[in-house]
C-alpha positions as CSV (number, residue, x, y, z in Angstrom):
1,X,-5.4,0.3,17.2
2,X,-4.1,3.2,15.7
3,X,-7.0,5.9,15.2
4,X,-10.1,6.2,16.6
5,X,-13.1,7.6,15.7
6,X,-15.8,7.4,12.8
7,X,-13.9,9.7,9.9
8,X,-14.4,6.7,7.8
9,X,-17.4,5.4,8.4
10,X,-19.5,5.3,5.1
11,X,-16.4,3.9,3.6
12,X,-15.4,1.1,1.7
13,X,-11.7,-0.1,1.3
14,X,-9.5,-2.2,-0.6
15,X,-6.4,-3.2,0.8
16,X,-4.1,-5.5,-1.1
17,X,-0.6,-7.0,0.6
18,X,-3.3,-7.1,3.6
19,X,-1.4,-10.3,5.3
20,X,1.3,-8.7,7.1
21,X,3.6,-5.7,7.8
22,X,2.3,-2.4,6.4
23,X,-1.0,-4.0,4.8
24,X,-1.9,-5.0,8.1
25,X,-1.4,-1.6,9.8
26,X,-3.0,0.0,6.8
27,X,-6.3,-2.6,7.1
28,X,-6.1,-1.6,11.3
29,X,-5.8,1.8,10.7
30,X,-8.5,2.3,8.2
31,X,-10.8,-0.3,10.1
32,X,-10.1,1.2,13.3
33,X,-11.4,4.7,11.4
34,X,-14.6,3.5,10.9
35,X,-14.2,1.9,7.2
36,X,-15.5,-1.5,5.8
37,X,-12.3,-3.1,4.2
38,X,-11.4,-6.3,1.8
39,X,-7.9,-7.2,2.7
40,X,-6.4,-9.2,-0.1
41,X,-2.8,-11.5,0.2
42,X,-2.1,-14.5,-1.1
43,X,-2.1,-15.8,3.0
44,X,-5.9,-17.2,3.9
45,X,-3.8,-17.6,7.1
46,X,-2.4,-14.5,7.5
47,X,-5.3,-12.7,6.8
48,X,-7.4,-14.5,8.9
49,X,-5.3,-12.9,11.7
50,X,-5.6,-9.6,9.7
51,X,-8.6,-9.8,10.4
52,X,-8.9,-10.9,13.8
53,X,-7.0,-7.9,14.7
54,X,-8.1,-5.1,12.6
55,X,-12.0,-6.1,13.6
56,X,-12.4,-8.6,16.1
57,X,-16.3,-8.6,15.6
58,X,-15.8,-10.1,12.0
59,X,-18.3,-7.6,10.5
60,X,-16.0,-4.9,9.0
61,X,-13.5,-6.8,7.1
62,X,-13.5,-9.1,4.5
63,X,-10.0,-11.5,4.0
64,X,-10.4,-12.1,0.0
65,X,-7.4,-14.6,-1.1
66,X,-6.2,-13.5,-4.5
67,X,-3.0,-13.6,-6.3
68,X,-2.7,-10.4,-8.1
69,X,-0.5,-11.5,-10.9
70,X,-3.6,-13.1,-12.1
71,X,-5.2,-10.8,-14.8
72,X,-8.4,-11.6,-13.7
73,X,-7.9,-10.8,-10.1
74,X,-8.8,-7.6,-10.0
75,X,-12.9,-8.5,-11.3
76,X,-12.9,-11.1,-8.5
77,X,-11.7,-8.5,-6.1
78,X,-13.9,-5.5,-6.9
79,X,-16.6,-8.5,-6.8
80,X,-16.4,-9.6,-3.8
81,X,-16.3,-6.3,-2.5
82,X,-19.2,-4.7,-3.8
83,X,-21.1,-8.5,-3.3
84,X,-20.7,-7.9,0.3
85,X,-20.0,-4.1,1.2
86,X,-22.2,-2.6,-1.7
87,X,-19.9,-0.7,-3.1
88,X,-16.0,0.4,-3.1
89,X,-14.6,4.3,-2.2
90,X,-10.8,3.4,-1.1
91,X,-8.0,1.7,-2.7
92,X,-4.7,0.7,-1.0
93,X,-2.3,-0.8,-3.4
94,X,0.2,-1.6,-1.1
95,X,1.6,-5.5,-2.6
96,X,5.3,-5.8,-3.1
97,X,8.2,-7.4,-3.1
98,X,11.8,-6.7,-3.1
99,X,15.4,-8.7,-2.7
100,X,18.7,-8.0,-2.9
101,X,20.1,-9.3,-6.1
102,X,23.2,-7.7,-8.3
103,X,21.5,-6.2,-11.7
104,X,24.0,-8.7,-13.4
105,X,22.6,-11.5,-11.3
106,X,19.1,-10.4,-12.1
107,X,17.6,-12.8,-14.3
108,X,14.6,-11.8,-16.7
109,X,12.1,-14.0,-14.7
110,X,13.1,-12.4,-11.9
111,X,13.0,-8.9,-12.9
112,X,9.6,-9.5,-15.0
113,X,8.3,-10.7,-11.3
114,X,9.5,-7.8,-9.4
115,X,7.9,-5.2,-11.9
116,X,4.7,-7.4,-12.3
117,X,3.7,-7.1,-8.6
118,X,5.4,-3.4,-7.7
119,X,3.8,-2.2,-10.5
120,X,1.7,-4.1,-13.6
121,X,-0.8,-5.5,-10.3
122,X,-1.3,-2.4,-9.7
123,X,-1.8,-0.9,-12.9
124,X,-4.3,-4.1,-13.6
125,X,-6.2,-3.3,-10.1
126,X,-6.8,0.3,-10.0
127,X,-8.0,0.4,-14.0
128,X,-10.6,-2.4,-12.7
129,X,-11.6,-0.5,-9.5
130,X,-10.6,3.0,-11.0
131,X,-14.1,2.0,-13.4
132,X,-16.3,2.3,-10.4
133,X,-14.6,5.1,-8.8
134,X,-14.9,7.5,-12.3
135,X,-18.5,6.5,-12.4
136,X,-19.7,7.5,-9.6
137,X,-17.3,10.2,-9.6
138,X,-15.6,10.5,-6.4
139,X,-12.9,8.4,-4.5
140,X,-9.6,7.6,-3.4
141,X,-6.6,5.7,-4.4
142,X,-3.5,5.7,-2.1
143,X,-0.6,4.1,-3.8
144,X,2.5,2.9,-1.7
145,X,6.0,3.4,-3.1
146,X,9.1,3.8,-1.4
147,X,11.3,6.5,-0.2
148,X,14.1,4.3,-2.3
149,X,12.2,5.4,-5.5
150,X,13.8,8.5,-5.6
151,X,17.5,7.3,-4.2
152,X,19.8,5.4,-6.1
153,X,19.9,1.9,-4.7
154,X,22.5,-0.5,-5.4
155,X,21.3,-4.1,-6.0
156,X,17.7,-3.1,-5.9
157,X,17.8,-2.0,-9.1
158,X,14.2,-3.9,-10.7
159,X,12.4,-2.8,-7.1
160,X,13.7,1.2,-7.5
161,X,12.5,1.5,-11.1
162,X,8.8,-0.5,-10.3
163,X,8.5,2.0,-7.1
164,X,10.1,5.5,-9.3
165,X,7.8,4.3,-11.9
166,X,4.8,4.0,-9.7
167,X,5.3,7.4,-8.3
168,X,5.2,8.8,-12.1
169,X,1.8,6.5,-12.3
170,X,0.2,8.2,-9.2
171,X,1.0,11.8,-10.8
172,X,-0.1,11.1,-14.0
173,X,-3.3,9.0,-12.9
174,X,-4.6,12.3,-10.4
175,X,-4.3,14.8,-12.9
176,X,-6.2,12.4,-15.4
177,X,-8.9,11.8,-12.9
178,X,-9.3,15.1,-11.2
179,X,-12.5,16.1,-12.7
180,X,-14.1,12.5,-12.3
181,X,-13.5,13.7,-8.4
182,X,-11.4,10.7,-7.7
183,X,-7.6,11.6,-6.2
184,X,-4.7,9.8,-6.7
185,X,-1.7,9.6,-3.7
186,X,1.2,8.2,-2.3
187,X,3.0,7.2,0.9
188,X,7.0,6.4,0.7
189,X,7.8,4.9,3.4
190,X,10.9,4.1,4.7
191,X,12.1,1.5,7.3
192,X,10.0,-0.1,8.9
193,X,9.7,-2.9,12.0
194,X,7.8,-5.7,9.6
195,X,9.1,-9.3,8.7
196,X,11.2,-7.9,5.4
197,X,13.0,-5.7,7.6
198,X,13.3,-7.4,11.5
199,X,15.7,-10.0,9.8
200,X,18.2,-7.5,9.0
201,X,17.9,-5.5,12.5
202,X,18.9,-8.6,14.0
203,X,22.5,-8.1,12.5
204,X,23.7,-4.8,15.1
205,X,26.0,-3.9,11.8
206,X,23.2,-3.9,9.1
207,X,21.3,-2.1,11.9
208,X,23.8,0.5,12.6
209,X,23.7,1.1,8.7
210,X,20.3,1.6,8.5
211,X,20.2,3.9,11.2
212,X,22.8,5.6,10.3
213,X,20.9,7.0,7.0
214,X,17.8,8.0,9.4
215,X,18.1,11.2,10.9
216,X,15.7,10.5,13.6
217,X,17.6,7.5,14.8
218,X,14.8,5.1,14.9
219,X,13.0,2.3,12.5
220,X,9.3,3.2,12.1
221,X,6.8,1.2,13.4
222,X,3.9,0.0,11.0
223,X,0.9,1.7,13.0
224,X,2.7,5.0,12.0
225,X,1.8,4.6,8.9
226,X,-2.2,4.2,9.6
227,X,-3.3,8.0,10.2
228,X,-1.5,9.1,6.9
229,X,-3.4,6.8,5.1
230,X,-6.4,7.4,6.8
231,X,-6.4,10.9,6.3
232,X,-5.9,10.5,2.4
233,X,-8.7,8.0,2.3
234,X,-11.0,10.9,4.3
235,X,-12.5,14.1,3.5
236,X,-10.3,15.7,5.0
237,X,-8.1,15.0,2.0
238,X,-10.6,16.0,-1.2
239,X,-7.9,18.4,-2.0
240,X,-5.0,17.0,-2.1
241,X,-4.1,14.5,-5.2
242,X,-0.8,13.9,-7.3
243,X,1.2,13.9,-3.9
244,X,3.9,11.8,-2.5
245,X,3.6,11.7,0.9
246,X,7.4,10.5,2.6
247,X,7.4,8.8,6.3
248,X,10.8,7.6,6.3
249,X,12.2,9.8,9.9
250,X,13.8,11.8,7.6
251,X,15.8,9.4,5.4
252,X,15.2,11.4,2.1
253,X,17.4,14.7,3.6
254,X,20.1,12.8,4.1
């Protein structure tokens, strides 16, 4: 577990890319804080552990299989939630995707699919959610980009301008939304020890590269990521909105 205590205990969460990685330290961390969460993949598997491991009484989280590409997603989502929490205060859009592929080599399918799950899911999922937020006026979306949305990637090209775009959505969104009493965030993070990334540690070379670029060294682990999140999704955190929040071990200086 990564936090402890009750900061989020009147809470209700949405976490999406909930299967693995990041989503799962985000679903632990805010659990683990005291919050109620949906964790959404496309995995029933996956987020059956999620689950498991975030809450292993199976009271405070509920795995909800969806495919967010679907339009209609985001109703069944908010649905289920509010069906079996009551209601909804925290949104996590933290689905995405990425691969190495040459702009020139990047077909339109596969660039349409990049930008429709880095970015048009979560357009479609925060407007459906975003509804009960603004009418009840308060709550808290925490979007997660990428420290790479600000640097120039070669052969990430589609993932960089989904992620750059995404930050220019979180800005835009929490100064829209500021007197509904809803905030709008973001965490960058960097490299992390999930699945995406553990396949290219094992390669010493690729790792020396990557760590290389990090001043501090070291790949992150994806329970650092939790009490950032946490604290955006609290209190603690009314005042802050329209921020990007980098956890990257200092990547962005260099």
């Amino acid at each position: 577990m990564t936090n402890s205590g009750t900061q989020l205990e009147d809470r209700v969460a949405i976490v999406t890319g909930a299967s693995r990685g990041l989503g799962r330290a985000l679903t632990v961390a805010l659990a683990d804080a005291g919050a109620r969460v949906t964790a959404v993949a496309r995995s029933e598997a996956d987020l059956a552990d999620t689950a498991k491991v975030a809450d292993p009484t199976g009271q405070r989280v509920l795995p909800v299989v969806a495919d967010l590409n679907d339009p209609s997603a985001g109703e069944a989502i908010l649905a289920a939630t509010i069906d079996h929490f009551g209601a909804v205060d925290i949104l996590v859009n933290n689905a995405g995707v990425h691969y190495p592929t040459p702009f020139l080599d990047t077909s339109a399918e596969d660039w349409n699919a990049i930008l429709d799950l880095n970015l048009v899911s979560v357009v479609n999922l925060t407007r459906t959610v975003g509804r009960e937020l603004v009418r009840r006026g308060s709550g808290k979306v925490i979007n997660v980009t990428s420290s790479w949305a600000t640097r120039a990637m070669p052969q990430h090209t589609a993932y960089v301008t989904a992620k750059a775009a995404l930050a220019q959505f979180t800005r835009a969104l929490a100064r829209e939304w500021a007197r509904h009493g809803v905030t709008v965030n973001a965490l960058a993070p960097g490299y992390f020890a999930t699945e995406i990334t553990r396949a290219s540690m094992s390669e010493p070379k690729v790792l020396d590269r990557m760590l290389a670029n990090i001043p501090q060294r070291r790949i992150g682990e994806p329970d650092e990521i939790g009490p950032l999140a946490v604290f955006l999704a609290s209190r603690a955190a009314d005042y802050v909105t329209g921020a990007t929040f980098t956890i990257d071990g200092g990547m962005e200086l260099t």
